[in-house]
C-alpha positions in Angstrom: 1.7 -10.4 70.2 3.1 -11.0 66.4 0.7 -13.1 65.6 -1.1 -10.5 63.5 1.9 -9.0 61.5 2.7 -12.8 61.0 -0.8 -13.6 59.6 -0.3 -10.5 57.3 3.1 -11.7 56.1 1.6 -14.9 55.5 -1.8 -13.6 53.2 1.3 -11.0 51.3 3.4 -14.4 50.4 0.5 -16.0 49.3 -0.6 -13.6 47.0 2.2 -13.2 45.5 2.6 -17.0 44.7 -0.7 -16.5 43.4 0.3 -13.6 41.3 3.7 -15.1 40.2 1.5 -18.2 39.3 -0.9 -16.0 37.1 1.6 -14.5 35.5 3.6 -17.7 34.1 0.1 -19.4 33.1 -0.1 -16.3 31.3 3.0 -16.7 29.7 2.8 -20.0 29.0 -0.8 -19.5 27.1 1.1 -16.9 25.4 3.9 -19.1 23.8 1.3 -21.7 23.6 -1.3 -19.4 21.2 2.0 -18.1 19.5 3.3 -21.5 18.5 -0.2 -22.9 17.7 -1.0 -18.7 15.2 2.9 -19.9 14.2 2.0 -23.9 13.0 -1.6 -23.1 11.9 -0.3 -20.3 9.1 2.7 -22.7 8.0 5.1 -20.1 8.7 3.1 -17.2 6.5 2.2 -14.0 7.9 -1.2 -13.6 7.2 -1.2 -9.7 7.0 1.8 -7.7 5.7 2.8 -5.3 9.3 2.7 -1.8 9.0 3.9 0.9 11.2 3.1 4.7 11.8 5.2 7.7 11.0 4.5 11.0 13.5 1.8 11.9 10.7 0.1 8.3 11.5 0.7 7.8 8.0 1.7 3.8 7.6 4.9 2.4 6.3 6.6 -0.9 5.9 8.9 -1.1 8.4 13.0 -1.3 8.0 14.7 -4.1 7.6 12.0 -6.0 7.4 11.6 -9.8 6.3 8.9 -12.8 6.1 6.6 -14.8 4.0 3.2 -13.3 3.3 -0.2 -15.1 2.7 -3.5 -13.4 2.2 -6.4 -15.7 3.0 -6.0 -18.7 0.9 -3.7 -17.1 -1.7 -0.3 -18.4 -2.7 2.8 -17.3 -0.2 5.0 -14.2 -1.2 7.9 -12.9 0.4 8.5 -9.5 1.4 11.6 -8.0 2.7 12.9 -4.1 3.2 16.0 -2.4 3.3 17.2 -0.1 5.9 15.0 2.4 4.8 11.7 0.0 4.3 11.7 -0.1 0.6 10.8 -3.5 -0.7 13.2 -5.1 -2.8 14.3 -8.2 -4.4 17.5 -8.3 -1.6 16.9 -7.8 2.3 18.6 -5.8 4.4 21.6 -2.9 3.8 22.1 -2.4 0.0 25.5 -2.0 -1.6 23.8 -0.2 -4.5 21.5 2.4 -4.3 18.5 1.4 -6.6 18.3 2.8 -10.4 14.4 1.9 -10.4 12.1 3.5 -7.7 8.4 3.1 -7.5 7.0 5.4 -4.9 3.5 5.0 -4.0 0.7 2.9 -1.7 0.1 -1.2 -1.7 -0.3 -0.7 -5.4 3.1 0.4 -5.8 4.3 -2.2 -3.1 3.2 -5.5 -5.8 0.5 -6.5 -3.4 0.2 -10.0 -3.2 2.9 -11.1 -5.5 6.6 -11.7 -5.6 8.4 -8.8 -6.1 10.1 -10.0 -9.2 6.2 -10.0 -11.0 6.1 -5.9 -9.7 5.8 -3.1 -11.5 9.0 -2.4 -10.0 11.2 -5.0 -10.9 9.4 -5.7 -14.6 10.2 -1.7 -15.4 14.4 -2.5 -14.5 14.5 -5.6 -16.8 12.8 -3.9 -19.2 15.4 -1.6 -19.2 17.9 -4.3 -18.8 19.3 -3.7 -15.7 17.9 -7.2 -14.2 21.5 -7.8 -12.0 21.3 -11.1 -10.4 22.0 -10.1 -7.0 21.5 -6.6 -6.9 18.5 -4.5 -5.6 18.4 -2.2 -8.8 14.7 -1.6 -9.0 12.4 -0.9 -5.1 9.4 -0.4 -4.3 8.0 1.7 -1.2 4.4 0.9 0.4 3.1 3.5 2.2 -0.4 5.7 2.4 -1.6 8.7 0.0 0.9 11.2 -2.1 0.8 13.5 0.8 1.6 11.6 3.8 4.5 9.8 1.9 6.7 13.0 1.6 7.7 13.0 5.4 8.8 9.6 4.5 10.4 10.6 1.4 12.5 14.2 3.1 13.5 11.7 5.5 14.9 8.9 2.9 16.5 11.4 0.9 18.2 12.8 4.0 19.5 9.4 5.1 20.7 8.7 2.3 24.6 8.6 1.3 26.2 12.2 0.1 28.0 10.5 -2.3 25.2 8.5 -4.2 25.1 8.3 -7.7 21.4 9.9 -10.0 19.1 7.9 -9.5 17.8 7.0 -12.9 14.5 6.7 -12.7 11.8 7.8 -10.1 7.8 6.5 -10.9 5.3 8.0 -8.7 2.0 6.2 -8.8 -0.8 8.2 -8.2 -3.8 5.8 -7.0 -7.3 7.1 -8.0 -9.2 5.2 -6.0 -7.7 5.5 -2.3 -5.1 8.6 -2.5 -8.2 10.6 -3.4 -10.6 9.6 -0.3 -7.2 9.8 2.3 -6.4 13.2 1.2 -10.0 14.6 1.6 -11.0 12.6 4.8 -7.6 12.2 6.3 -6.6 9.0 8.5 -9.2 7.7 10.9 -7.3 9.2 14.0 -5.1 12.2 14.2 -4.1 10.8 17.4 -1.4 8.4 18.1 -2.4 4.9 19.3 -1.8 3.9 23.1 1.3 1.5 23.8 2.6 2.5 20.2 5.5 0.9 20.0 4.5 -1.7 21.8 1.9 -2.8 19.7 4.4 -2.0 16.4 6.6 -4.6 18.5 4.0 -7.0 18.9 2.7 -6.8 15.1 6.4 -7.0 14.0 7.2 -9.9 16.0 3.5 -11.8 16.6 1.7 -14.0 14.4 -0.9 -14.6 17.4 -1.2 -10.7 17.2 -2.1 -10.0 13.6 -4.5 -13.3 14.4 -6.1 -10.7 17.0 -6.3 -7.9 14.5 -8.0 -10.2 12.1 -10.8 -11.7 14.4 -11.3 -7.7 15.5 -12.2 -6.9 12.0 -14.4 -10.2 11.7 -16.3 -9.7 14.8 -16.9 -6.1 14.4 -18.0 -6.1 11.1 -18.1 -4.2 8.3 -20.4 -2.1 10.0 -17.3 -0.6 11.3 -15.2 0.6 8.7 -15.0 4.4 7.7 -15.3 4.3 4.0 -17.2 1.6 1.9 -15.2 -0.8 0.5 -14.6 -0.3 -3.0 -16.3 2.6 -3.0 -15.2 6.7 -3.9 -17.4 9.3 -1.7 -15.3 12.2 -2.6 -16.8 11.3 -6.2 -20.3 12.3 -5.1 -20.1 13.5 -1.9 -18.1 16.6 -3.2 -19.6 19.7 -5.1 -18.0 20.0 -8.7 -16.2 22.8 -8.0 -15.1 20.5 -4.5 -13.7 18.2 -6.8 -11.7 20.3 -8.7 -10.2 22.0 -5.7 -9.7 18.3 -4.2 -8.0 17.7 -8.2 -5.6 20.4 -8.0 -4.3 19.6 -4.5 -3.5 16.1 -5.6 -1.0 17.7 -8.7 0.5 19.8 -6.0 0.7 16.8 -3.6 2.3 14.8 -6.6 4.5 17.9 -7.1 5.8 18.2 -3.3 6.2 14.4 -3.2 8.7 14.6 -6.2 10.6 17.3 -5.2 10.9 15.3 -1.8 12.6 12.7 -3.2 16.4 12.4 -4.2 17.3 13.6 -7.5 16.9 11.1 -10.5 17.5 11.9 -14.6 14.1 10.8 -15.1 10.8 11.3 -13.4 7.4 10.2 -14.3 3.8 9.6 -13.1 2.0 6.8 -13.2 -2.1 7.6 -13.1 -3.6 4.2 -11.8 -7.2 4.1 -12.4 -9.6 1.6 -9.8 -11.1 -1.0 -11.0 -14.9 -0.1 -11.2 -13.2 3.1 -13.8 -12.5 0.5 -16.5 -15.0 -2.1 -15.6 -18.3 -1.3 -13.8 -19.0 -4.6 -12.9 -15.8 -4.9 -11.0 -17.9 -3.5 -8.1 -19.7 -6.3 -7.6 -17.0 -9.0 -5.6 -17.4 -6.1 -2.9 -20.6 -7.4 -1.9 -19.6 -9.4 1.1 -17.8 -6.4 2.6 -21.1 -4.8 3.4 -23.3 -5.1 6.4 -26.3 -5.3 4.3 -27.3 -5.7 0.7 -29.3 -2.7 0.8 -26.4 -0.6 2.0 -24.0 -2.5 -0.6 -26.9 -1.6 -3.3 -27.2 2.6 -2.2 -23.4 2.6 -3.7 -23.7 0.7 -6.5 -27.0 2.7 -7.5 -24.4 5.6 -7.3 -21.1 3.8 -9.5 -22.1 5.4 -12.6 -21.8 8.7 -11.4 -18.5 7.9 -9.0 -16.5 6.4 -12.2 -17.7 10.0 -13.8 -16.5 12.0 -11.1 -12.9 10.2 -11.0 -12.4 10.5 -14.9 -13.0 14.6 -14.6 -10.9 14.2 -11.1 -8.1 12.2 -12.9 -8.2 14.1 -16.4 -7.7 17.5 -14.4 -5.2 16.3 -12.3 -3.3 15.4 -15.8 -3.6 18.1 -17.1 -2.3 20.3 -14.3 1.0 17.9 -13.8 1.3 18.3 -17.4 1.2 22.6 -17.0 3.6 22.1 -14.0 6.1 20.5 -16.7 5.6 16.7 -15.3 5.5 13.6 -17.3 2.4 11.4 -17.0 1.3 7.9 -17.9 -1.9 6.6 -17.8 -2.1 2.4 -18.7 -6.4 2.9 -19.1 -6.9 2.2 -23.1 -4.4 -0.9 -22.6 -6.1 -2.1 -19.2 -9.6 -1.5 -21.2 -8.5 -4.3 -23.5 -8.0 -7.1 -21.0 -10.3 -8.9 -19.4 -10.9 -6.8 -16.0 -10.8 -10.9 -14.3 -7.3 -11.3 -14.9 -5.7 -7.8 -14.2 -7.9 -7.0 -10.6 -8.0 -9.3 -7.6 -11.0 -10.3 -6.9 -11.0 -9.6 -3.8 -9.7 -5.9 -3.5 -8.9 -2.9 -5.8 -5.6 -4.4 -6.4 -3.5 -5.2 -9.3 -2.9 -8.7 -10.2 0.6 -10.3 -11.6 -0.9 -9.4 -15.1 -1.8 -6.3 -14.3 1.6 -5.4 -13.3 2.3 -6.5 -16.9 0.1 -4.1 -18.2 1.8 -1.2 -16.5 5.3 -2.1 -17.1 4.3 -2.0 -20.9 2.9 1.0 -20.9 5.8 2.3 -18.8 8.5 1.3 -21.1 7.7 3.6 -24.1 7.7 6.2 -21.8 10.7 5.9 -20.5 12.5 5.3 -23.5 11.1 8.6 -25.6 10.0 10.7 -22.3 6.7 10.8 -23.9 3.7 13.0 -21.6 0.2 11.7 -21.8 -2.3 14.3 -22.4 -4.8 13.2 -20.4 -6.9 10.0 -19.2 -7.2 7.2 -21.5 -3.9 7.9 -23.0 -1.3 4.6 -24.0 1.6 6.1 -25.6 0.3 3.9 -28.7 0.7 0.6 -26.9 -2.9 -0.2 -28.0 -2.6 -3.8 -30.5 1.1 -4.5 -29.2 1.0 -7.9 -27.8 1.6 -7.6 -23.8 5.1 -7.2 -23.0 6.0 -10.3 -20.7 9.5 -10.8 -19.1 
């Protein structure tokens, strides 16, 4: 009269061998597609991880460190410190940085070592190039506004006893800090599994693979703002744009008061790419579903680079009313050949581009000159570019 309960004991045990079973082929294919993402990527990253803040705004994350390649670019190594700043030196930092370059991938020396940065060229410059020593970072973050939760929260980490700071730069992207500010992230909602998916991007090679075949197969048909591309340029009524200008110098404003104290503080106004050379438009082609939808935005490029110079020459001259100083690198970067100081494959500065900045930079620090609006060099115009 057991012989049921038996029978039921017997189908539970199975299925649980099943199960059990399941679960370590599972595993197994896991290890398996993590060794093979691992071997086929030579060790290199190929996407730098980012994590969320409460405001969904992305950082790098702390104490971070790896080799980084983008597509079939050359390997670069990032590594943070405790409070994800990127740096020469990985990990906790005896000394508190003299150099600080606050802003968004730009900022970060995106594809490059960080010795070619901004950053880094801006400290030797000034000749504090320690071997060693962290004395110039760089943080890597989202718009002006989103990065002063991260910025309060650095400055209130940070020891009671540090020394001035010596210089802060705040760059000021006019291409994507514009678009974030007015259209916001593409969810105000935190993702499911949060930190489990940070922990998988942080620790997974076979996971960024994931993320980067869910881009492919979706397409660009699926991205919010097209590539390369301004809307708040057109999109937005004059009067739109000015309001949208004036925000960004109070952003800018906010974001520097966030920050610890330093004896110097300046901004660097980064123009995109297509503002000092139209055709710089063009290598976003292949990021559009369609040459006809690629072509509706180039039609309209003339009239986005106009709406950025009036955007960025307001936003000047309002930092410059509030008292802060301003660079702007776009009569030196007018010079070169647009080729050699934009990847070609993104909005980003190159290696010489960084060059370019760190020229127009040094001036500035030395005589605490203020531009007075777009277009201004600090008369670095015919001076040979500054190399290190």
């Amino acid at each position: 009269m057991h012989a049921p309960d038996s029978a039921a004991d017997s189908s539970a045990t199975a299925l649980r061998s099943i199960l059990i079973e399941a679960a370590l082929i599972g595993l197994v294919f896991l290890f398996l597609a993590e060794g093979l993402s691992r071997l086929l990527h030579g060790g290199a990253r190929p996407m730098l991880p980012y994590v969320a803040d409460p405001s969904m705004a992305p950082r790098l994350p702390s104490n971070f460190s790896s080799d980084i390649r983008f597509g079939d670019a050359a390997v670069f190594e990032v590594c943070t410190d405790e409070y994800g700043l990127r740096g020469s030196i990985c990990g906790k930092r005896a000394v508190e940085p003299s150099v600080l370059v606050v802003g968004d991938s730009q900022a970060l020396g995106w594809s490059m070592p960080f010795g070619h940065s901004v950053a880094a060229l801006v400290a030797r410059g000034r000749g504090q190039g320690l071997p060693g020593v962290a004395r110039a970072m760089a943080s890597g973050g989202a718009d002006v506004e989103s990065l002063r939760s991260w910025a309060e929260e650095y400055r209130e980490r940070m020891p009671r006893k540090s020394s001035t700071r010596e210089l802060n730069i705040l760059v000021l992207n006019m291409g994507n800090d514009l678009d974030e500010m007015y259209y916001g992230r593409a969810t105000g909602r935190m993702p499911e599994l949060k930190a489990l998916r940070e922990w998988l991007t942080l620790n997974s090679y076979a996971m960024l693979d994931v993320a980067l075949l869910k881009n492919q197969v979706s397409g660009a048909g699926d991205w919010h703002l097209p590539p390369g591309a301004n809307p708040v340029a057109v999109a937005l009524t004059e009067e739109e744009r000015l309001d949208l200008a004036e925000a960004t110098a109070e952003a800018v404003i906010r974001l520097s008061a966030a920050l610890p104290a330093a004896r110097q503080t300046m901004v660097l106004v980064l123009p995109t790419d297509y503002q000092i050379s139209l055709g710089e438009f063009e290598k976003y082609r292949p990021f559009y579903p369609s040459s006809a939808q690629f072509d509706v935005w180039k039609r309209r490029l003339p009239a986005m680079a106009r709406g950025l110079d009036d955007m960025e020459r307001h936003i000047t001259r309002s930092l410059a009313r509030a008292g802060v100083q301003t660079v702007s690198p776009r009569a030196l970067l007018a010079a070169q050949d647009p080729r050699h100081i934009f990847d070609r494959r993104s909005h980003h500065y190159t290696e010489a581009g960084h060059r370019v900045l760190a020229q127009v930079l040094l001036p500035a620090v030395q005589d605490g000159a203020v531009s007075t609006g777009a277009g201004s060099a600090h008369a670095t115009q015919g001076r040979p570019l500054w190399t290190p």
